[in-house]
N, C-alpha and C positions, 0 to 999 in steps of 0.2 A: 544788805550787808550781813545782819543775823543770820540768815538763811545760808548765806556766802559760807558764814563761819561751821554753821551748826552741820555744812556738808561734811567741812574740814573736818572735822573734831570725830564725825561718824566714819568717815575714811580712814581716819588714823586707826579711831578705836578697834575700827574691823579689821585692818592690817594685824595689828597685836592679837585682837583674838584667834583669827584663822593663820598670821602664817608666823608663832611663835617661833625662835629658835628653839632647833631640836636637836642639841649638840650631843645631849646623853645619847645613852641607847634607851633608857626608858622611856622617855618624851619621842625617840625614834619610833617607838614601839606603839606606843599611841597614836604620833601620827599618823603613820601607816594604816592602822587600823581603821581610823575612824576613816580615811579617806577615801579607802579600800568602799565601804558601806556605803559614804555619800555617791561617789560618783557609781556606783551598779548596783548595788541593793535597789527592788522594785517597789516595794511595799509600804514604804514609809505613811503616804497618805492613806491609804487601805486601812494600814495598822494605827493612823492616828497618832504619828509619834513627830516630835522635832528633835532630827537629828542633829542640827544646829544649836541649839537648847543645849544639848548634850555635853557638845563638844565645850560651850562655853560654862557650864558647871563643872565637868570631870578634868579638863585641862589644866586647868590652876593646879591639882590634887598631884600631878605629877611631876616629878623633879628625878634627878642623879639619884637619888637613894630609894626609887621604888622599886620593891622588888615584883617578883613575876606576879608570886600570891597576890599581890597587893593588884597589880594589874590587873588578872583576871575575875578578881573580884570586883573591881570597876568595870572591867568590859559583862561580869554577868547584868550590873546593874542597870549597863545601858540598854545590854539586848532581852532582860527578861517583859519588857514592856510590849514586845514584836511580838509574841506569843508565835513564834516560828520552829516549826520542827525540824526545819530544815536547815538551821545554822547549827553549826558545831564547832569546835577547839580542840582539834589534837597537839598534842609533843608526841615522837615518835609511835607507841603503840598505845598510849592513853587519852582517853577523852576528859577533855578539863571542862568542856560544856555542853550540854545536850539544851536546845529549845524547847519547848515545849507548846504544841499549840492550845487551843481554848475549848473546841469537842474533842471530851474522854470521856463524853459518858461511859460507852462499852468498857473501858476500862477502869474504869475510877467502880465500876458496877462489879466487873469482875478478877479485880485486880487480889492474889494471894491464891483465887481459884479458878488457876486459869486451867492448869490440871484436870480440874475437877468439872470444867465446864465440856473439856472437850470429850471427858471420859461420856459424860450425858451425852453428848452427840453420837458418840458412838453405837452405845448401848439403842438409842433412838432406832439409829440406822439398822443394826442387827435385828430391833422387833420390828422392821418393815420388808423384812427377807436379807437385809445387805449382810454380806459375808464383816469381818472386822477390814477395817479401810488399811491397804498395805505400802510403807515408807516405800518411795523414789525418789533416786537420787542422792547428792551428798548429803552426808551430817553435820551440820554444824550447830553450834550452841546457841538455843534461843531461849525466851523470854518464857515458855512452859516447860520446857524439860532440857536436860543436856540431849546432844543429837540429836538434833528436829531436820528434816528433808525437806527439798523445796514443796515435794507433793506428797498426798495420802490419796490412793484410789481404790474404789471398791464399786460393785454393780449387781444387781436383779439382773435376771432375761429382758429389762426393758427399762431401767433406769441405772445410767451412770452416776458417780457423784467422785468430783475429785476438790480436794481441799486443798488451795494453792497458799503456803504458809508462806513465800516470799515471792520475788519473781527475780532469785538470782540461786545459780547451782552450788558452787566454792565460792566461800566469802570473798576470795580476792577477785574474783570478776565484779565486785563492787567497790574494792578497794585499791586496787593496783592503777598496772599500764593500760591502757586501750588495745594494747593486743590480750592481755588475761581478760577486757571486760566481752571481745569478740566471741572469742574461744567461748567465755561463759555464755555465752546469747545462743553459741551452738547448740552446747551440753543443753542448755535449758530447752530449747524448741524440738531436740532428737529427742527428750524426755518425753515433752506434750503429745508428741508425733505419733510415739510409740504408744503412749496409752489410748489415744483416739481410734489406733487402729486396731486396738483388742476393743474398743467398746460401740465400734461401727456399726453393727448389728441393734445396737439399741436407738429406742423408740425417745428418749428426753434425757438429757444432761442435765445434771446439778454442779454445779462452780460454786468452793464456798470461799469467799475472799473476806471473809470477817475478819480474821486476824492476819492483813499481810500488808504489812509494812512499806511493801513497792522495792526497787532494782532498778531495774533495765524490762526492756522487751512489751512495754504494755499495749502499743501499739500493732505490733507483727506476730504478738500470741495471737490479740484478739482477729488478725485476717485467717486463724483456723477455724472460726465460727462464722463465716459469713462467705457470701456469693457474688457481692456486689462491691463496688466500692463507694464512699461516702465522705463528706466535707464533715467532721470533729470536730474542730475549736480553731482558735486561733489563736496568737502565740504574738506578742512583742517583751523584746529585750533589752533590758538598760545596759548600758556599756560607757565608760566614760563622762558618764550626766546627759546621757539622752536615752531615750525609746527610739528601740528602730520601728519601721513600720511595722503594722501588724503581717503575719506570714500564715495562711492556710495549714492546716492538719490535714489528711485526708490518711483513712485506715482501706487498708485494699484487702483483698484474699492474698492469703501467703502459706507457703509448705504444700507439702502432696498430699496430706491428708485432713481432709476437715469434717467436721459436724456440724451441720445448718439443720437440722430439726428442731424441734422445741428445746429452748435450754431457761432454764431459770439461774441468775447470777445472785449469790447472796453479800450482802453489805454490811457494814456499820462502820463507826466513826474512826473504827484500827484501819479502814482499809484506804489504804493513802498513797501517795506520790504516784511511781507506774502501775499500781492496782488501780489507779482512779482512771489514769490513763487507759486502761481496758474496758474497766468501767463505762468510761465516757463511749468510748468507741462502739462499745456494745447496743448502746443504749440508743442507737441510731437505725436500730432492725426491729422489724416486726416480730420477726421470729424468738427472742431474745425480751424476756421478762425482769427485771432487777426486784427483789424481794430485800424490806428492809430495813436500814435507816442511810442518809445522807452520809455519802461519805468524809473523809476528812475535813478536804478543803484544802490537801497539802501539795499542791500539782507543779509549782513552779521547779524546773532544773535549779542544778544548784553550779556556783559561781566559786572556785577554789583560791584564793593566795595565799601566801606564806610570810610568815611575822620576820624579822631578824635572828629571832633567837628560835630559830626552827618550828614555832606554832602554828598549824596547818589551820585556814579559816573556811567554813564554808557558809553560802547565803545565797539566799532567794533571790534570782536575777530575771525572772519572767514576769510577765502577767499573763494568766490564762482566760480565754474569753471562750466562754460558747456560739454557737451560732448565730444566736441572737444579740451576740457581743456582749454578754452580760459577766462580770469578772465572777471567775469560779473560786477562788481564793480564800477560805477559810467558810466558804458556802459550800463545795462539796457537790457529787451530784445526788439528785434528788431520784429515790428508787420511783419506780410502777407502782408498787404495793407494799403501804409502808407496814412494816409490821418490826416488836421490839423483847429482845431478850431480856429477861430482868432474873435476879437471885431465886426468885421463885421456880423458876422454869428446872432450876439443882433439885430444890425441896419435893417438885411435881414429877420429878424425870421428865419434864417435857422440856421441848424447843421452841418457842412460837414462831421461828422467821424457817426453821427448815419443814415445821408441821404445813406453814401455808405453801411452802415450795409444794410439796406433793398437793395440795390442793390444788395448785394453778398446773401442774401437769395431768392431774386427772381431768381438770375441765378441757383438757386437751384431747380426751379420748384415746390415752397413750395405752 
């Protein structure tokens, strides 16, 4: 009969805590949110968090009189434990939260001089023959200068180097409709197309993805560097409180023009979401070297809805597994040849992850 009772009593309890009236709009606003997380957010066990927990701490907090401020500074609380770069919070054109994941080395390394890190790469490249690296594509405002391109390219008679700073052309092919994010998936591959074909003649490609952030397209840039087609990762998605099954990746050859010679791809911890996804892809050829460090970790698509009071939500709704089924998730993929930039490399003029690129293209006989 206790046991009879002690069901009752936990039945009840959990009815109150999970299906509160949510007459207001704030308490609307919460539930939505949280519910929006439980049932499709992936990562929960990964990230070691109880979402549950959550709900039964922050819920009480809300009532009629919370305002938005007050809310989103409950919902940072709950989600800065996810350590996810991938969740956000807009109201119309502002962002009220950004994630954050857990590798910044490269950035926490070179954060104030990012300027100044890439002016060294430069300079680097011109004492190796390279002409100065020249902007393609749109401008748009990033994290080192106003007007940053998606791409900077420049070449020797026998070595290309192009530095891919995102993998989207116009901001709004990353932020809009699905026909703006098409159209940008064009703009971006006639870009690639078009440089690959001025740099055909050359003997080794450099790819430098250290600083790019990911887009769209990491899959179908990377079938311009390859011959063959090959099994990626593999991909399950939470929807509604399940995983579907797991779903094959496979990266093919794509576009009219491609370069399969030696290519060395450069990494670190910036290089995240569809950079990783190229990354990964890449990293399934012979021909194709990764110099560097682990990338993000940041691979999962992301999962959009909409609060009541117009706040745009986004969050991690995959799990990514590599071949071996082993979750990529805040592991990143792991270079060929690890090699690591540090504040010294300013003070030295040197690079160490683009010095060993030419080394690993010279043991190539290029």
């Amino acid at each position: 009969m206790r046991a009879i009772l002690l069901s009752v009593v936990l039945i009840f309890f959990g009815s109150l805590v999970y299906a509160q009236s949510a007459s207001s709009k704030p308490e609307q606003l919460f539930e939505k949110f949280w519910k929006e997380f439980d049932e499709n957010y992936a990562l929960f066990e990964l990230k070691g968090v109880d979402w549950k927990k959550s709900y039964a701490i922050y819920r009480q907090q809300v009532n009629a009189k919370t305002s938005d401020q007050e809310l989103i500074d409950m919902f940072r609380q709950m989600l800065d434990p996810l350590n996810d770069g991938h969740i956000n919070i807009f109201q119309k054109d502002k962002r009220l939260y950004k994630g954050e994941s857990k590798n910044n080395s490269f950035r926490t390394e070179f954060q104030g001089v990012e300027k100044e890190f890439w002016m060294n790469v430069n300079e680097l490249l011109q004492r190796q023959g390279f002409p100065a690296p020249q902007p393609k594509g749109a401008l748009v405002d990033g994290n080192i200068t106003k007007a940053v391109p998606p791409l900077y390219v420049t070449r020797t008679s026998e070595i290309g180097y192009i530095r891919f700073t995102r993998f989207f052309n116009q901001l709004k092919g990353v932020t809009s409709s699905n026909a703006d994010e098409k159209k940008d998936k064009e703009e971006l591959a006639t870009l690639v197309d078009q440089v690959l074909s001025e740099f055909n003649s050359c003997k080794g490609l450099i790819l430098d993805l250290r600083d790019n952030g990911g887009g769209h397209s990491g899959y179908e840039l990377a079938g311009r560097f390859i011959n063959d087609s090959a099994l990626v990762n593999f991909k399950s998605i939470r929807s509604n409180g399940q995983f579907s099954p797991l779903k094959e990746y496979w990266v093919k050859p794509s576009g009219s023009v491609r370069f399969t010679k030696p290519i060395v791809v450069l990494t670190s911890d910036r290089t995240a979401s569809a950079a990783e996804d190229f990354v990964l892809s890449l990293s399934r050829f012979p021909n194709i070297v990764i110099v560097g460090t682990s990338t993000k970790g940041m691979l999962s698509d992301t999962y959009s809805f909409e609060l009541p009071n117009k706040m745009e939500v986004s969050l991690s709704n995959q799990l990514y597994y590599d071949v071996n089924k082993n979750v990529l998730e805040d592991k990143g993929v792991s270079p060929t040849v690890e090699a690591r930039n540090s504040r010294k490399d300013l003070d030295a003029k040197a690079d160490a992850v683009l010095t060993k690129a030419f080394e690993v293209l010279k043991s190539k006989d290029l």
